[in-house]
MIRODREN-661524 format. One record per residue (C-alpha): x, y, z. Coordinates in steps of 0.5 Angstrom, whole numbers, padded with zeros to 4 digits, always signed. Layout:
XYZ ...
! end
This chain:
+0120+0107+0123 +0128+0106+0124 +0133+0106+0120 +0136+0098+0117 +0133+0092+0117 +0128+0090+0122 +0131+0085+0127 +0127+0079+0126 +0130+0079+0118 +0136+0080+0118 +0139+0074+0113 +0145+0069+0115 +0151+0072+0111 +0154+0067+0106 +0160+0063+0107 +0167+0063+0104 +0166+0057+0102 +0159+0058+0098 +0162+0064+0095 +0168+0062+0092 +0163+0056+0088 +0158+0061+0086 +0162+0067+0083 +0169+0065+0082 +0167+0069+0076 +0167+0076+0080 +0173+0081+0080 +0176+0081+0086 +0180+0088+0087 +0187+0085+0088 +0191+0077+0087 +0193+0074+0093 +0200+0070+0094 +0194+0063+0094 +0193+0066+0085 +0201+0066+0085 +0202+0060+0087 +0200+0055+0081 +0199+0063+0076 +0206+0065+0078 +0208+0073+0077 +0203+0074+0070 +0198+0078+0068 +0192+0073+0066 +0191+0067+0070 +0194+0060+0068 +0189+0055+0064 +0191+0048+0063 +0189+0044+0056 +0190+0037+0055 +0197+0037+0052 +0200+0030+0054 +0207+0029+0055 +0209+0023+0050 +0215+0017+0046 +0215+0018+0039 +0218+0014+0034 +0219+0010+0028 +0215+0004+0027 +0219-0002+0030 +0226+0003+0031 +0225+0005+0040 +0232+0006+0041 +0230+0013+0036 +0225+0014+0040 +0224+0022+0043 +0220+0025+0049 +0215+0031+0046 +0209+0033+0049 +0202+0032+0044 +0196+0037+0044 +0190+0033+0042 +0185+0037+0039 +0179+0033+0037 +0177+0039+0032 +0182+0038+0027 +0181+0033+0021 +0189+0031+0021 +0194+0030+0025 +0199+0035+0024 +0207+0037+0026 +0211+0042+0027 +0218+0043+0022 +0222+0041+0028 +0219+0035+0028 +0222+0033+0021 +0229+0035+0024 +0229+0032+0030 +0228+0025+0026 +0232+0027+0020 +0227+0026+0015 +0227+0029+0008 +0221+0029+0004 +0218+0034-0001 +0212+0038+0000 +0205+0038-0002 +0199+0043-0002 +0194+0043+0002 +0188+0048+0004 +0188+0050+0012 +0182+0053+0015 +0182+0056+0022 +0179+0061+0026 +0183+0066+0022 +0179+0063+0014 +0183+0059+0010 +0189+0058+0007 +0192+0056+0002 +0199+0053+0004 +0204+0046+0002 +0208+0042+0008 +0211+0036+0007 +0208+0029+0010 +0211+0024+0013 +0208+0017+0015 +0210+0010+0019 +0211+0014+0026 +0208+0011+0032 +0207+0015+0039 +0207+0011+0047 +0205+0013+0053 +0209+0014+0059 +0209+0008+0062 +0209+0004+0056 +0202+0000+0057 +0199+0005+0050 +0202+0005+0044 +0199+0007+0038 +0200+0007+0030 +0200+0014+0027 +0197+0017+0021 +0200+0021+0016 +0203+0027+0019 +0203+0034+0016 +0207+0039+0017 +0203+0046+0019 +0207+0051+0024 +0201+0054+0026 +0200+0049+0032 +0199+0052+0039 +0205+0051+0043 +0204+0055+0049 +0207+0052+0054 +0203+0054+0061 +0197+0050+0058 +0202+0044+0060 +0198+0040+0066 +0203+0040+0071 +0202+0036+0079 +0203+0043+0082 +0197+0044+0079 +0193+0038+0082 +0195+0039+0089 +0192+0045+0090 +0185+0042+0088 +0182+0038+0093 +0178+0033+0087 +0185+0033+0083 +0190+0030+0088 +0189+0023+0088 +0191+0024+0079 +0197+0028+0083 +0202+0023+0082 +0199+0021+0075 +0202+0027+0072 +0208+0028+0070 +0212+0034+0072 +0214+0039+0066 +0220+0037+0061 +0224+0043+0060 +0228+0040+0054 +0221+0037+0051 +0218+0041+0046 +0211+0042+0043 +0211+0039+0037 +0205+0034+0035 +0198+0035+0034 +0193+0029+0034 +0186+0030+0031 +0180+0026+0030 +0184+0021+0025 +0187+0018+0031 +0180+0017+0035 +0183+0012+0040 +0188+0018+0044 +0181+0022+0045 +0177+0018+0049 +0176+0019+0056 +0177+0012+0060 +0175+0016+0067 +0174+0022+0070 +0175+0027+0075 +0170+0033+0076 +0169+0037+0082 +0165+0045+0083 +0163+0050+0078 +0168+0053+0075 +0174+0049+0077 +0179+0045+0073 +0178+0037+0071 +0182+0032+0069 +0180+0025+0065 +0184+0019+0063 +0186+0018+0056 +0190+0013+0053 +0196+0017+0054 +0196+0020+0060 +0192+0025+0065 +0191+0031+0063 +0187+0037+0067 +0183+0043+0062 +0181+0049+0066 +0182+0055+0069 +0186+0054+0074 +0187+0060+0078 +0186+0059+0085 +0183+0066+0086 +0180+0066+0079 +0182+0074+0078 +0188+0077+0076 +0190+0085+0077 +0192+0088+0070 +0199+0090+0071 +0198+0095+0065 +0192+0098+0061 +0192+0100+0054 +0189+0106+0051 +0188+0106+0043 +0186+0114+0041 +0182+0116+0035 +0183+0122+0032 +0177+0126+0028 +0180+0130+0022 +0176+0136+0020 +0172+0132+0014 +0170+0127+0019 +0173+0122+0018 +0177+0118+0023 +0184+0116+0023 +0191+0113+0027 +0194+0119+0025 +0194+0126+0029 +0191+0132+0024 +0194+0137+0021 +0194+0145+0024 +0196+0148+0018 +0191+0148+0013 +0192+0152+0006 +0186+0157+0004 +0186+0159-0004 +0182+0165-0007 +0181+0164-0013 +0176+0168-0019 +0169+0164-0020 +0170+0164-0028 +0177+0162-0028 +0178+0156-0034 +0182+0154-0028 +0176+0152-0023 +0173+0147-0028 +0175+0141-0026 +0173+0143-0018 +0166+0142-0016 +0160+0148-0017 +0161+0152-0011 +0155+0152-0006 +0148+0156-0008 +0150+0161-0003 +0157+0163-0007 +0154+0163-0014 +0153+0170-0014 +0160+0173-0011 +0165+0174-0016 +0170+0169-0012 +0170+0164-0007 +0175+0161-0002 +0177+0153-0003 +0180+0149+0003 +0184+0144+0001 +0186+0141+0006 +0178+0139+0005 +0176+0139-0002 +0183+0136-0004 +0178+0128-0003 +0173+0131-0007 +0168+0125-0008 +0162+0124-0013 +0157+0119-0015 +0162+0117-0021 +0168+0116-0017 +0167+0108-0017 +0164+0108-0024 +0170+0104-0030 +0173+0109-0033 +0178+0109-0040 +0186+0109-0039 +0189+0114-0043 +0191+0108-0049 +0184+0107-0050 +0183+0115-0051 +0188+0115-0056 +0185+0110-0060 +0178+0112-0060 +0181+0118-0062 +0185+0115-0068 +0180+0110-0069 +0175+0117-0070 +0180+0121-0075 +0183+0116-0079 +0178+0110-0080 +0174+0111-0086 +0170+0108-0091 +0174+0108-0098 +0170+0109-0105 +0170+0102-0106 +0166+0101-0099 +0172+0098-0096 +0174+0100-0089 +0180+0103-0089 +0185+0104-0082 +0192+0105-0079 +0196+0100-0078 +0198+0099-0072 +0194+0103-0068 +0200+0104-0064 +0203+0112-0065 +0207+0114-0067 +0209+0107-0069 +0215+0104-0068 +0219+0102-0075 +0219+0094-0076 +0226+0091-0077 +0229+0088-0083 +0228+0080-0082 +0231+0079-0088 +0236+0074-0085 +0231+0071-0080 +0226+0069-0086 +0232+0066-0091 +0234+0062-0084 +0228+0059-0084 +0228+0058-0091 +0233+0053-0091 +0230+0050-0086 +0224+0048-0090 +0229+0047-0097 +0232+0040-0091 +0223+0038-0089 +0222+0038-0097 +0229+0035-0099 +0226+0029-0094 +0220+0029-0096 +0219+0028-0103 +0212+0027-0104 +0211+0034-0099 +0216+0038-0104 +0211+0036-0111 +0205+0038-0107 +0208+0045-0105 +0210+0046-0111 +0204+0044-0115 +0200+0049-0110 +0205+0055-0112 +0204+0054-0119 +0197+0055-0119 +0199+0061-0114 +0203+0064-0120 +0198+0061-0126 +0192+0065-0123 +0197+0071-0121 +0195+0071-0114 +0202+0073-0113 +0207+0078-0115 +0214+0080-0116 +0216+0084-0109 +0219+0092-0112 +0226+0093-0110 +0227+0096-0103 +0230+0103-0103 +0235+0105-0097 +0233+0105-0091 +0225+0103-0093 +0221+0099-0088 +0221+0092-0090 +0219+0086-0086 +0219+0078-0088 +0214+0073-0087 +0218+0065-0086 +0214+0060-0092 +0211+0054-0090 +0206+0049-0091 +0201+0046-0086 +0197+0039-0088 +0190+0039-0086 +0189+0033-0082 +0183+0029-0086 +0186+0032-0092 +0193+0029-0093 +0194+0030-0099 +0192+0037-0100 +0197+0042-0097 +0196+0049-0095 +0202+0053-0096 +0203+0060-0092 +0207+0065-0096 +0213+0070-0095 +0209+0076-0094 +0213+0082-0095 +0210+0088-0093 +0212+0095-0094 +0208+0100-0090 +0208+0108-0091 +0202+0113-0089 +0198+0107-0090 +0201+0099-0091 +0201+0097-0097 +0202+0089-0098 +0205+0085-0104 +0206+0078-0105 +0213+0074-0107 
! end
């Protein structure tokens, strides 16, 4: 009968502590200067992944050795590099393709490869003998991921691995990716764990490294929101841009020739002698046979001259223009072209003197059995064109010569061919 809960049931309300475990997920509605102190003024919260900070140098040549942070990623195949790794070394190599798949799909790309590198642990108790490098410029390179000892301190599981990490190198870049072909780096030789949600470190042949979220209120206010618009045209459709609010309105006549290529008005305005059209929503008319191949206009054009000019002869030939191509352009006297040719053939058969008696053996039978003709004399200005002379050998007839022969082709409303 009165309002609240009764006396005798009223819970113990959760501590901080438990609430800080169990929805660390939660949104908080403001951050507080603890979330500053490791995320800094930023809009999302800090999260470190295992990048280590290394020596790498040629194989047997320390003094060329250099400091740069590595990003083990055991789901890459390969180890690769960045192009400022091949300048910082002064290596000249040519590139390669390769295919590269990620998140984004595959892609097909080339980089250069350098081999005989090896990469050092800080303290110099691990040293291990890389595999081919590739070049790939894809590689993450977010420097706020880069665990640091300020990030452990704040962690009451992670301060003992405090003074193992060493503190961020400004002058060091993100340059190498190791993946599974160096499976050694990505064992764990021991780790740190600690609650739910909370970031946690583990010891690898290169160094500790912290993976997690590490903000300590496990929020972050956003400091700008995004609004994307969509306009709606007056189609329907959705577009980036904003609608036009002019629009333009034709009336035209119904029986006009003009209005043959717009669709059929609806049944409601057949019977009017007119009928407006908008444009501005008829102008993307679609039918079912906008998707269906089409002819070109070539294509056209050649059916039609295929439909008016080909035709069957008296002596059941086939008879076409040629070339299809109209108008036609007119073929150019290659006279010179055709006896340069020839003079070269006269140097083949004065060379070859058992060549020269079977192409001349082949062109007597040619003349004997008058399969060839003296060619008319050209007039001023008449289309001509000529065809080189040679002769081809059939592989398992050495012996047999076929000869190929100047052609001079005379062509006028129909081509005519003769040979010479």
């Amino acid at each position: 009968m009165h309002p609240g809960p009764a006396p005798w049931s009223v819970e113990a309300p959760e501590s901080k502590a438990e609430q800080s475990k169990e929805n660390a997920g939660e949104d908080t509605a403001e951050v507080t200067n603890k979330c500053t102190e490791i995320c800094g003024d930023v809009s999302k919260p800090k999260s470190c992944s295992k990048i280590c900070l290394v020596k790498v140098y040629p194989s047997n040549q320390y003094a060329k050795a250099k400091r740069i942070y590595a990003v083990l990623d055991e789901q890459s195949n390969r180890s690769l590099v960045k192009s400022q790794f091949f300048d910082l070394f002064n290596i000249d190599s040519s590139s390669s393709p390769y295919t590269l798949k990620t998140c984004s799909g595959i892609v097909s790309t080339a980089g250069r490869k350098v081999s005989g590198f090896s990469v050092e642990s800080l303290d110099g108790k691990t040293v291990v003998a890389l595999p081919p490098l590739i070049e790939c410029n894809s590689l993450p390179d977010d420097r706020s991921e880069i665990p640091t000892p300020k990030v452990a301190v704040h962690f009451p599981h992670l301060t003992v691995v405090s003074d193992k990490i060493p503190p961020l190198d400004p002058s060091a870049p993100i340059l190498l990716l190791l993946g599974r072909d160096v499976l050694s780096v990505h064992k764990v030789r021991e780790q740190r764990n600690g609650p739910h949600n909370t970031p946690y470190a583990q010891r690898l042949d290169l160094g500790w490294v912290i993976v997690g979220e590490v903000c300590l209120d496990g929020i972050h206010r956003q400091s700008s929101v995004n609004a994307y618009k969509t306009n709606i045209l007056l189609n329907g459709r959705t577009s980036y841009f904003s609608s036009c609010t002019k629009g333009i309105s034709v009336v035209e006549k119904a029986e006009s020739p003009l209005l043959s290529y717009i669709p059929d008005p609806p049944c409601s305005l057949k019977s009017n002698k007119s009928y407006s059209m908008s444009l501005k929503e008829d102008v993307f008319f679609r039918s079912p046979d906008d998707d269906k191949a089409t002819l070109s206009v070539e294509d056209k054009v050649f059916l039609d001259i295929m439909n008016k000019e080909v035709y069957l002869d008296e002596d059941s030939h086939w008879v076409a223009p040629l070339p299809f191509r109209s108008p036609r352009i007119q073929l150019p006297n290659n006279r010179e072209q055709a006896k340069q040719r020839l003079s070269y053939l006269q140097r083949t058969l004065s060379k070859k003197p058992k060549m020269k008696t079977h192409f001349f053996d082949f062109m007597q039978k040619v003349i004997e059995h008058k399969q060839a003709e003296l060619a008319p004399p050209l007039k001023s200005g008449e289309e001509c064109w000529y065809l080189p002379i040679f002769g081809v050998y059939h592989p398992h007839k050495p012996d047999k010569i076929r000869v190929v022969l100047i052609r001079v082709l005379s062509l006028g409303e129909f081509p005519s061919m003769t040979f010479c």
